[in-house]
C-alpha distance (Angstrom), angle and dihedral (degrees) to the residues before:
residue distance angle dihedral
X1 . . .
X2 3.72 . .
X3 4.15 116.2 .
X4 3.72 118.8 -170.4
X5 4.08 120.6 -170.4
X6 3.64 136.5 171.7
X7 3.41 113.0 -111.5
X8 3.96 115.4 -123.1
X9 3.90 97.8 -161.4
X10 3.55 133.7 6.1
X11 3.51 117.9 -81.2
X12 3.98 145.0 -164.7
X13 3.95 105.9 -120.0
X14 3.23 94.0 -142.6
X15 3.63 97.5 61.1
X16 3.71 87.0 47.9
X17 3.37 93.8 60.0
X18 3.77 95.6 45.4
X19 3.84 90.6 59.8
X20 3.77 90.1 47.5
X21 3.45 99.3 50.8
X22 4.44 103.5 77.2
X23 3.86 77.9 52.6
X24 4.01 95.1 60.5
X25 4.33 85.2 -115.2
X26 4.15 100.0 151.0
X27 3.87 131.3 165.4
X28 3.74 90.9 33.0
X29 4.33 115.3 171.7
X30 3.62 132.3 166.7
X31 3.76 110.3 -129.5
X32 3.69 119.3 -178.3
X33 3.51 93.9 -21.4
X34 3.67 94.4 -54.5
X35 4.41 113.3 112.2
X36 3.67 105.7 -136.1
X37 3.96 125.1 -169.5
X38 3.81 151.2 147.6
X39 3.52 123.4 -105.0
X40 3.66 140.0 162.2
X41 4.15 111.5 -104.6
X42 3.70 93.8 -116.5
X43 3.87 103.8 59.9
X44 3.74 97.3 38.7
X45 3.46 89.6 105.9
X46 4.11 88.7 48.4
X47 3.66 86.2 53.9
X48 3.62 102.1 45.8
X49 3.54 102.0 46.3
X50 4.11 82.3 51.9
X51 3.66 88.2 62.1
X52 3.59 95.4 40.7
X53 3.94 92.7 60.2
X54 3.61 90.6 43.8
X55 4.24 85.5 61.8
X56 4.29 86.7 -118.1
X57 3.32 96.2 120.5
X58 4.06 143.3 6.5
């Protein structure tokens, strides 16, 4: 499934996609400030409470 969140600050991609990856988050970008990414349903959550500690995203 596709996720799309507003970034908070801005961030290297790379990292981004380093703290997605033990969730199974692949083909992230960052298009007009928004972080978008695939990511199997059941660790969305996982993955966006990652980001949320990390200050990426609210």
């Amino acid at each position: 499934m596709k996720v799309v969140y507003d970034l908070k600050i801005p961030a290297e991609l790379k990292a981004i996609k380093e703290l997605l990856k033990p969730y199974g988050g692949r083909c992230a970008k960052i298009v007009d400030g928004k972080l978008e990414y695939q990511i199997k349903e059941e660790k969305e959550q996982e993955a966006l409470q990652a980001l949320k500690e990390k200050g990426l995203v609210d």
